[in-house]
C-alpha positions as CSV (number, residue, x, y, z in Angstrom):
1,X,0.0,0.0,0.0
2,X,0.9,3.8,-0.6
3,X,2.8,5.8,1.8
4,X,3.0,9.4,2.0
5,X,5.9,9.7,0.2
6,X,5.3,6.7,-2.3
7,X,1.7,8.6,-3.1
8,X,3.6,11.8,-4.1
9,X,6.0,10.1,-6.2
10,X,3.3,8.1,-7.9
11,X,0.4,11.4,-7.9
12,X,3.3,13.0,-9.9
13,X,3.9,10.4,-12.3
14,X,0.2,10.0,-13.0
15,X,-0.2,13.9,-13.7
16,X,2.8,13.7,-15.9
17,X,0.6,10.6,-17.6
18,X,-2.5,12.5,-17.6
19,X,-0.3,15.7,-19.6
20,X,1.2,13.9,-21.9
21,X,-2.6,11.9,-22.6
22,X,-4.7,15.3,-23.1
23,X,-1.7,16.6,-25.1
24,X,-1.3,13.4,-27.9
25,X,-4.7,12.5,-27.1
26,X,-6.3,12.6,-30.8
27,X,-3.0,10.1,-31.6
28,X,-5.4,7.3,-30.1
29,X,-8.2,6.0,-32.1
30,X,-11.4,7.9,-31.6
31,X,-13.6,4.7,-30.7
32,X,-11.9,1.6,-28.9
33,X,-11.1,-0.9,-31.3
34,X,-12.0,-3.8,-28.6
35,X,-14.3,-5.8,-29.0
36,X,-17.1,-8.1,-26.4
37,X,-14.9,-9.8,-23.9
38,X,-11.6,-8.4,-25.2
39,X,-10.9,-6.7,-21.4
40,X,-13.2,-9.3,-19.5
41,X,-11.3,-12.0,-20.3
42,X,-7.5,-10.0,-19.5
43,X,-8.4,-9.4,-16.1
44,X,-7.8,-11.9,-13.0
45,X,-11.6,-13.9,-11.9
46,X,-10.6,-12.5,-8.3
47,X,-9.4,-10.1,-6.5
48,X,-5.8,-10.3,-5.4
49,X,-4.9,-11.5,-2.0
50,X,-1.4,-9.3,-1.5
51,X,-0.8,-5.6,-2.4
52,X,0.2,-5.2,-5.4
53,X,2.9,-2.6,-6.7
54,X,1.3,0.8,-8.4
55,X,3.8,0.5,-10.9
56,X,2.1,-2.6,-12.1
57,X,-1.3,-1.6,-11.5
58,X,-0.3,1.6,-14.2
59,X,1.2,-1.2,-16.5
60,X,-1.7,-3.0,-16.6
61,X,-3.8,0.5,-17.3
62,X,-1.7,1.1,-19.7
63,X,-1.8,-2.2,-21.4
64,X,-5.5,-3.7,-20.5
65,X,-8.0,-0.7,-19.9
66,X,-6.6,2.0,-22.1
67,X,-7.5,-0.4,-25.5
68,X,-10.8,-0.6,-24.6
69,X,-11.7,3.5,-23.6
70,X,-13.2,5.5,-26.6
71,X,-11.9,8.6,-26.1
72,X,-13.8,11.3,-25.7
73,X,-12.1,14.0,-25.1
74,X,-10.4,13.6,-28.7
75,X,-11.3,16.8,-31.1
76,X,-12.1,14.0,-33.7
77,X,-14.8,12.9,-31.4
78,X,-17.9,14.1,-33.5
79,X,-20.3,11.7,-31.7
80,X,-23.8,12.0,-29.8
81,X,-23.0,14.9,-28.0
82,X,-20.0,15.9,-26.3
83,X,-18.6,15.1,-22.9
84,X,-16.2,17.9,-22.5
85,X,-13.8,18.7,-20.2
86,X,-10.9,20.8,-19.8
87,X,-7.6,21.7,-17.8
88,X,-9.2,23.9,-14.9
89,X,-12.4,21.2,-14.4
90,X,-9.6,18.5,-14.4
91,X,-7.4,20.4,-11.8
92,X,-11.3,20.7,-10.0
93,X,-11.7,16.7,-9.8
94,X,-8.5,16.3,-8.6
95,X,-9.3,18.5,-5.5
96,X,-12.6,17.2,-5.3
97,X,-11.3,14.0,-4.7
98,X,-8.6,14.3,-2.5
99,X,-10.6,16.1,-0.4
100,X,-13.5,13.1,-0.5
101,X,-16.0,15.7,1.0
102,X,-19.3,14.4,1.4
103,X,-22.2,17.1,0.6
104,X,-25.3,16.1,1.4
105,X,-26.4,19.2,4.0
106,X,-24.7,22.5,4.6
107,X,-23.0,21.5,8.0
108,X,-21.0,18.5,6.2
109,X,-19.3,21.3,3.8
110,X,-20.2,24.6,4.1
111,X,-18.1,25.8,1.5
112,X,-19.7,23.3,-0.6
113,X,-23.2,24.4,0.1
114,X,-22.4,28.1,-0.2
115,X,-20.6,27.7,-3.7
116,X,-23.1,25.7,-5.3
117,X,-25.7,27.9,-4.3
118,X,-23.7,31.1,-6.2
119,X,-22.9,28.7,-9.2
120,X,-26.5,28.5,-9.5
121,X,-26.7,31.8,-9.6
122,X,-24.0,32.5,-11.7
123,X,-25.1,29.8,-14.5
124,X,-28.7,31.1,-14.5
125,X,-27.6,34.7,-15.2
126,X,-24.9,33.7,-17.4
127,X,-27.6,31.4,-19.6
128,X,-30.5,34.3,-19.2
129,X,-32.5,32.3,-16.9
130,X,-35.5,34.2,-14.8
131,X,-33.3,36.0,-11.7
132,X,-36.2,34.4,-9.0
133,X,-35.5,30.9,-9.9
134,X,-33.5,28.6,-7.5
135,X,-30.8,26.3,-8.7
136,X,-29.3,23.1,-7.5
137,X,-27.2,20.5,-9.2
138,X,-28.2,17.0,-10.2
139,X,-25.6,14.6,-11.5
140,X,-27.4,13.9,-15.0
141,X,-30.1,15.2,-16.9
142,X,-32.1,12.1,-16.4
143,X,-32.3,13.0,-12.8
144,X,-33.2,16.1,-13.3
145,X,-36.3,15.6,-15.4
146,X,-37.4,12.3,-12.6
147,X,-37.2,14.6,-10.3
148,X,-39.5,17.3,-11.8
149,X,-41.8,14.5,-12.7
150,X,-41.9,13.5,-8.7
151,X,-42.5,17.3,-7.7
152,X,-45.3,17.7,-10.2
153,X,-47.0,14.7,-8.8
154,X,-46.7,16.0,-5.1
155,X,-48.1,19.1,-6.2
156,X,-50.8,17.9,-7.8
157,X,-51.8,15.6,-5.1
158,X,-50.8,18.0,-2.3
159,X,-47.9,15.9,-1.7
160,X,-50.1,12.9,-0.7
161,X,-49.1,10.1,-2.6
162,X,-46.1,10.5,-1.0
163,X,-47.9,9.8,2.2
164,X,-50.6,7.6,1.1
165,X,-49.5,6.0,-2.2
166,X,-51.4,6.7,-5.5
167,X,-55.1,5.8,-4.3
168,X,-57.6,8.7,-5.7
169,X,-54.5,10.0,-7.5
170,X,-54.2,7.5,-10.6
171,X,-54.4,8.6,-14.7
172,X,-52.0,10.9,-14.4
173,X,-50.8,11.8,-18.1
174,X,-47.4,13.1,-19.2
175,X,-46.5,14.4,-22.4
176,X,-43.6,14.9,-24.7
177,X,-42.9,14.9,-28.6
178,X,-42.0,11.7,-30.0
179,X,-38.5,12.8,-30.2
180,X,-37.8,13.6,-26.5
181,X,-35.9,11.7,-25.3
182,X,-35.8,8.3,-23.5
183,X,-35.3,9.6,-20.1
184,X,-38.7,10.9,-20.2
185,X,-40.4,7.7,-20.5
186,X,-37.7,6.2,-18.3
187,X,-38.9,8.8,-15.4
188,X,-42.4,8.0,-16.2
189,X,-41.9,4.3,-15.1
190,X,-39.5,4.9,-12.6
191,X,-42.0,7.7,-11.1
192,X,-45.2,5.2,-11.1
193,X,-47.4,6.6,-13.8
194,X,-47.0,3.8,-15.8
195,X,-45.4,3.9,-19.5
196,X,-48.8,3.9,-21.2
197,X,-49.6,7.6,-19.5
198,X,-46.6,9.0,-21.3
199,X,-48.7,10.4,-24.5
200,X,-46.0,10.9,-27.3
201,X,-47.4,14.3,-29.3
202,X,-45.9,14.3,-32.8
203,X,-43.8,16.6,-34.4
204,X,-43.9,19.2,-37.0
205,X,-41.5,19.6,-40.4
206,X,-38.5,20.7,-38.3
207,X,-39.3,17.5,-35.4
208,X,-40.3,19.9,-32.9
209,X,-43.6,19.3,-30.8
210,X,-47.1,20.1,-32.6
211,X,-48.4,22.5,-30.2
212,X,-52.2,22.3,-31.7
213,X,-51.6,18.6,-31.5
214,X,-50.4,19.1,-27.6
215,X,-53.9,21.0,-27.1
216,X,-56.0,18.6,-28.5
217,X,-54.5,15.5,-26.4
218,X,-54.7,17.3,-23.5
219,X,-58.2,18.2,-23.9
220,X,-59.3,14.5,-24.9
221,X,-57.5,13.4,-21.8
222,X,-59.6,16.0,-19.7
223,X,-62.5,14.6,-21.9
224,X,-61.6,11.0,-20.7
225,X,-61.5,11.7,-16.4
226,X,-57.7,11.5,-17.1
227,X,-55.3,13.9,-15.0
228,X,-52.8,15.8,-17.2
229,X,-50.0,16.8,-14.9
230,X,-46.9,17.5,-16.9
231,X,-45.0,18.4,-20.5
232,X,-41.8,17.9,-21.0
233,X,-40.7,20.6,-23.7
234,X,-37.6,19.9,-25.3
235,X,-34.6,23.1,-26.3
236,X,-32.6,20.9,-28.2
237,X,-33.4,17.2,-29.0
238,X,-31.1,14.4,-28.8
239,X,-31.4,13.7,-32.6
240,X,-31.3,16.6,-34.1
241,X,-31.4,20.1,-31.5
242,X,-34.9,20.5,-32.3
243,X,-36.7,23.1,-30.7
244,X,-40.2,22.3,-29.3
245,X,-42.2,25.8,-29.7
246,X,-41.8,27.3,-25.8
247,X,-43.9,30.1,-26.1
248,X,-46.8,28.1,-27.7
249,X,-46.8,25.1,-25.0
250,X,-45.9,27.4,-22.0
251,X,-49.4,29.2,-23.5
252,X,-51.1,25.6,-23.1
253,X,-49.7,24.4,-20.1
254,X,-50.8,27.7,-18.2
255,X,-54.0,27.6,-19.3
256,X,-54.6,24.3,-18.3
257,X,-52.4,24.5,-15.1
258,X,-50.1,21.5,-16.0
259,X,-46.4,21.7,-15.3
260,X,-43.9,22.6,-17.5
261,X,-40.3,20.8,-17.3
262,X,-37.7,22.0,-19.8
263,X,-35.1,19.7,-21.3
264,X,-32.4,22.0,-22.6
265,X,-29.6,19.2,-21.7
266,X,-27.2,19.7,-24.7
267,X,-28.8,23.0,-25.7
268,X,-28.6,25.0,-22.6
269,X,-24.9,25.5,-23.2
270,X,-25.8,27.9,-26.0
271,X,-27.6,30.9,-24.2
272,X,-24.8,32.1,-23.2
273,X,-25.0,33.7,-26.5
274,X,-27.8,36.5,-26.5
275,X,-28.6,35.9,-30.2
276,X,-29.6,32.5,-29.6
277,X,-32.1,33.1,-26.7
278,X,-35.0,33.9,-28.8
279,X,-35.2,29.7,-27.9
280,X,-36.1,30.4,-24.7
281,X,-39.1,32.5,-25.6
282,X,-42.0,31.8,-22.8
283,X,-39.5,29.9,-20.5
284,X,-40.2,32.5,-17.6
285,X,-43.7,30.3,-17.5
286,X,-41.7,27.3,-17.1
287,X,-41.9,25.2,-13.3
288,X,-38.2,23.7,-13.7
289,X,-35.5,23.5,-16.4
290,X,-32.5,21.4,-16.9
291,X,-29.1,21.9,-18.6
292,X,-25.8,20.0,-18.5
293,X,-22.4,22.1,-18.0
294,X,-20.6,18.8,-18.5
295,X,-21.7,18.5,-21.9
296,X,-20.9,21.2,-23.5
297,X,-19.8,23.8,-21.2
298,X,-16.1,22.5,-20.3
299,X,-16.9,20.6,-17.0
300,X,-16.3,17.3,-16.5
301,X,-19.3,14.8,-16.1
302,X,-21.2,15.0,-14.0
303,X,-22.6,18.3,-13.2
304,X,-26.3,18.6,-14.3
305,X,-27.6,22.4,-13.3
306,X,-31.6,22.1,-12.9
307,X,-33.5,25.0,-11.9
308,X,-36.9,25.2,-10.3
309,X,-39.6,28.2,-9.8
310,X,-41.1,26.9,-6.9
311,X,-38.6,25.5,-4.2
312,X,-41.2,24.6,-1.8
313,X,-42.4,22.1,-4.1
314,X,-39.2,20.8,-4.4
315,X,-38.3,20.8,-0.7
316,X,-41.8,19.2,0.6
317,X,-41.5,16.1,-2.4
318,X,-38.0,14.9,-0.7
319,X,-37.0,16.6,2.2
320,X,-37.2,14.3,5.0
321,X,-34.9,14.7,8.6
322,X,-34.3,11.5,10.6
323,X,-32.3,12.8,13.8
324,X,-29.2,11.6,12.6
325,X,-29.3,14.4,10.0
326,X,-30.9,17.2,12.5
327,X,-28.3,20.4,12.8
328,X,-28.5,23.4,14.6
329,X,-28.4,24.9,11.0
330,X,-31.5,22.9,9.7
331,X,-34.2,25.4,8.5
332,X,-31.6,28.2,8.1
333,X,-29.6,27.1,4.9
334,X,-29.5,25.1,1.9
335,X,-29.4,21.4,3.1
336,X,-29.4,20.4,-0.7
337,X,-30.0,16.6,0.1
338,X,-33.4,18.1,0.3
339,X,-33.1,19.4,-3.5
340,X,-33.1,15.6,-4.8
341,X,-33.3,12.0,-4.8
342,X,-29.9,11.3,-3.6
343,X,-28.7,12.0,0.4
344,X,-25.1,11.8,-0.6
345,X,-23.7,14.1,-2.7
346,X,-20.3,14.7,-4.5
347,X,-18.7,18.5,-4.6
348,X,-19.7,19.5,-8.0
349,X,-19.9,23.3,-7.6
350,X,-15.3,23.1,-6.9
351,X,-15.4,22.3,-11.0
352,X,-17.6,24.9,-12.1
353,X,-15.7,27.4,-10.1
354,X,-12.7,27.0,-11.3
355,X,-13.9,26.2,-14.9
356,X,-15.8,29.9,-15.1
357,X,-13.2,31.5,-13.0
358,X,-9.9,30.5,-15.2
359,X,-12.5,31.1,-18.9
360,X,-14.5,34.0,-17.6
361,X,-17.6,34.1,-19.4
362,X,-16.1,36.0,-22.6
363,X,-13.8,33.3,-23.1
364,X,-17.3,30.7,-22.9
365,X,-19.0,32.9,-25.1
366,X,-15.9,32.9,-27.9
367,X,-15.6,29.2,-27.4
368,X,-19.4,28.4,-28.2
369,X,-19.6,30.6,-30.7
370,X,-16.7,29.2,-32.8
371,X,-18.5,25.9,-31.8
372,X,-21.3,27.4,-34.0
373,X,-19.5,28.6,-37.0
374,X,-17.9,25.3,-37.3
375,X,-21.0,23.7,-38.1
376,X,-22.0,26.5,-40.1
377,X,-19.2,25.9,-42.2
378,X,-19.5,22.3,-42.4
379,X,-22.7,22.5,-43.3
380,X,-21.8,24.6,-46.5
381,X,-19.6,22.0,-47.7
382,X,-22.4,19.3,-47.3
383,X,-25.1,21.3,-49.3
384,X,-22.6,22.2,-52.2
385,X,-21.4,18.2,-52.7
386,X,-24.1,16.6,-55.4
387,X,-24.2,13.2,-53.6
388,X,-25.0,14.4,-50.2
389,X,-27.6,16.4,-48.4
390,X,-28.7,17.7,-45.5
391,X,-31.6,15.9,-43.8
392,X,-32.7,18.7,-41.0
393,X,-31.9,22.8,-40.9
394,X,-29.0,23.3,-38.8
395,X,-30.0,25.2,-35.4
396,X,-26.7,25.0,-33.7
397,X,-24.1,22.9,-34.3
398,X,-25.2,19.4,-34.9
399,X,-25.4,18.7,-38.8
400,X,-27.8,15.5,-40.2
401,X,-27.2,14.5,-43.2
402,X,-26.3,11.7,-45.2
403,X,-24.7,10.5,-48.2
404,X,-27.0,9.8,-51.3
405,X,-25.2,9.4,-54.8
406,X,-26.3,11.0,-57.4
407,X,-29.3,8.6,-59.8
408,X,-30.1,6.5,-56.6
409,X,-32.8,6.7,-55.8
410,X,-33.8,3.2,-53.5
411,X,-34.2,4.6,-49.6
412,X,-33.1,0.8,-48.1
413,X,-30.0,0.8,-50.4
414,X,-29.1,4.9,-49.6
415,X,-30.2,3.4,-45.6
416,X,-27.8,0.4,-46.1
417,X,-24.7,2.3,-48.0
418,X,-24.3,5.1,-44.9
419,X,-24.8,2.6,-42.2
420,X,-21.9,0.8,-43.6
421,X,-20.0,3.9,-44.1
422,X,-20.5,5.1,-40.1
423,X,-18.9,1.4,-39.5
424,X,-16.2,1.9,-41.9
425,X,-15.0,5.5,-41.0
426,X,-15.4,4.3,-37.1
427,X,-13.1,1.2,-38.0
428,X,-10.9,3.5,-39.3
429,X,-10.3,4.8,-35.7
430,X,-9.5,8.3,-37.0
431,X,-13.5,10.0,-36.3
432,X,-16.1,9.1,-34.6
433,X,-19.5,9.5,-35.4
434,X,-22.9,8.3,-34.7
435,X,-26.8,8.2,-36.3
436,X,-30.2,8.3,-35.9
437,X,-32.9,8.1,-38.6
438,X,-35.7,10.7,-39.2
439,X,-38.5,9.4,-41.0
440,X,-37.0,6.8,-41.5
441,X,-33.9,8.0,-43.3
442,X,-30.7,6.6,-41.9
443,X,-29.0,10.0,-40.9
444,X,-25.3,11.0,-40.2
445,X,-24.6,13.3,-37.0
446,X,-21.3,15.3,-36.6
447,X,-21.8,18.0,-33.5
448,X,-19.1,20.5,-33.4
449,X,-18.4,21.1,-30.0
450,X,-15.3,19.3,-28.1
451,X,-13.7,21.4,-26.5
452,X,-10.3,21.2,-28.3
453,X,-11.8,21.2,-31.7
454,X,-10.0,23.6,-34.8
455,X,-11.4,24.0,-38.0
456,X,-8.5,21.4,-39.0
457,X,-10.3,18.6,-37.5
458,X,-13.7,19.6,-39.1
459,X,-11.6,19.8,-42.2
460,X,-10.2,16.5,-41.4
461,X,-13.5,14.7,-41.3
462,X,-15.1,16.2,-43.7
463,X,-12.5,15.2,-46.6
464,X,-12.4,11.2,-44.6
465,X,-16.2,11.4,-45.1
466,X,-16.2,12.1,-48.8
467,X,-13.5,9.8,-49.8
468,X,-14.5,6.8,-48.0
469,X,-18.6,7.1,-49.2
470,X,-17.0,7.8,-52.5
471,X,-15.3,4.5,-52.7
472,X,-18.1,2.3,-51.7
473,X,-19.7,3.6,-55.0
């Protein structure tokens, strides 16, 4: 086992390590090469009995683990949607850990209560949230959106399926556009409504919720004896950055007193660009709203920053105080165990410090906006190329499209010829990229937006793309 001294010798081997990676990173193929049971079947069936030597632990890092990790912090990882990080978060973690502070109420970490409750602030005036909102951060987005689904039904049933179960408080409904995504129908399940209340509305030209078609399944619900409790609105969707129409469902769900949760997850990152808020049209009428620094914001996963307008909701759905937890402080602070599902809770806020301290939010905005122009650019190269074409208008910097040679004109063989080409270029190990399909179309995605990207690597992938679906013809 590690000694004092051994540990400082080792911790400074293991920064030099995790230099050098960041630095040569994009040397490594993009996506792991491994394949099933390639790392399974290289480690021991049980744990070993005597210590073992950090130098062979690294070795075996080194040798075993690192074959099998797609990297994403590569600027030719052009995949789902980033993961970023950078050298100030990192620096963050490294803190974070060593200090192993637990954060579950105020009087285990003050400091940590205290900063997260200005980072709120800080990332809701940065992003041109409302100023009477209350923030709190959530480890994922997915947590986020469960727990606005368990506020909604407490405040609907004035917090008494908490205390009774559902009895008198069944057919609640839930709605979100068919391409929300899953973690919606996952909270639905998880939160007891059952998967057939999720009502999927369906979308309009640009996949973003049908408003009229909102209306009218919220008043055939009503109609039915159901209980419509809550729409999800998505800024951004996971296939494409779709934006749902705010304004027009924040107009419904007010009138029908239903609330509104917003899924700005990937999206979110983005208003700290005035000229892209006209998004976020109606979102003062919103009852909570999530976004995720750590995708695209330069903070390492996970650090999920989920706002709500009415705290007391929040608080009286999960705050409950056994004596063990009961502090002279209770009542007077933010115990944020109380903000969530989970009582322990890692130091989040130490990351985002640092992270908006050492950019400064000039710095963010520059960043995001090149983020933006990159796509922008890419996206000319794809509409002036005769054999491919864009399957969606660009809204920030995720470009679908897909590669369709010119005279063919069978959609299973176009469907067939660019899933065989994501495989290829992936193989290749040089990008990495990933699909979805929109009606049905098999679609290319390439987001612009790690955090090390240059035009170079958008360049890059752009020429491997052409040549490769080039020679498959």
């Amino acid at each position: 086992m590690l000694n004092p001294k051994e540990f400082r010798k080792t911790a400074h081997e293991f920064v030099d390590w995790m230099a050098d990676y960041l630095e040569n990173v994009e040397e490594y193929p993009v996506k792991s090469q491994s394949q099933p049971g390639d790392i399974f079947s290289q480690l021991p069936q049980s744990a070993p009995d005597k210590p073992e030597e950090m130098s062979e632990i690294m070795k075996d890092f080194q040798e075993v683990i690192m074959p099998g990790i797609t990297h994403w912090q590569s600027p030719n990882f052009f995949a789902y949607f980033n993961a970023n990080g950078s050298y100030p978060s990192l620096l963050a973690e490294m803190l974070t850990a060593t200090l192993g502070t637990q954060c579950m109420i105020w009087e285990t970490s003050p400091a940590a209560a205290e900063l997260e409750e200005m980072m709120m602030n800080w990332l809701r005036d940065l992003t041109g949230l409302p100023s009477e909102w209350h923030g709190v951060i959530q480890d994922t987005a997915s947590t986020a959106t469960l727990t606005a689904l368990l506020t909604a039904r407490e405040k609907y049933s004035e917090f008494q399926v908490n205390e009774n179960g559902f009895e008198n408080f069944t057919d609640f409904r839930v709605y979100c556009s068919t391409e929300t995504h899953s973690s919606v129908e996952k909270g639905v399940k998880i939160a007891g409504f059952g998967k057939a209340n999720l009502v999927k509305i369906p979308v309009d030209e640009g996949l973003a919720m049908d408003a009229e078609a909102l209306e009218k399944a919220i008043e055939e619900d009503l109609a039915a004896g159901k209980k419509p409790l809550c729409v999800v609105a998505a800024l951004g969707t996971t296939g494409t950055t779709a934006f749902d129409p705010l304004e027009e469902i924040a107009q419904i769900t007010q009138k029908h007193k239903i609330w509104l949760h917003v899924d700005a997850a990937y999206a979110g990152t983005a208003f700290v660009l005035p000229e892209t808020r006209h998004y976020l049209k109606g979102v003062e009428h919103a009852d909570s709203y999530v976004f995720n620094p750590h995708k695209w914001m330069f903070t390492h996963f996970d650090c999920s920053a989920y706002f709500v307008k009415d705290k007391d909701a929040l608080l009286n759905t999960f705050s409950i105080l056994p004596e063990y937890l009961r502090t002279e402080t209770t009542g007077k602070v933010n115990d944020y165990r109380d903000w969530g599902i989970q009582l322990g809770r890692r130091f989040r806020a130490l990351k985002l410090w640092f992270v908006m301290r050492n950019y400064g939010a000039d710095k963010i905005r520059e960043e995001i906006k090149f983020h933006l122009d990159l796509a922008e650019g890419l996206v000319g190269k794809i509409e002036a190329a005769p054999d491919f074409e864009m399957l969606t208008p660009l809204t920030l910097n995720l470009a679908c499209f897909r590669f369709k040679p010119v005279g063919l004109e069978d959609e299973e063989k176009v469907n067939e010829l660019n899933a065989q080409l994501v495989a290829a270029i992936n193989k290749t190990g040089k990008i990495y990229l990933t699909h979805t399909k929109i009606r049905g179309k098999y679609t290319l995605r390439i987001v612009t937006g790690q955090t090390n990207i240059t035009q170079k690597h958008v360049d890059n992938a752009w020429e491997l793309l052409k040549e490769m679906a080039r020679g498959m013809v």
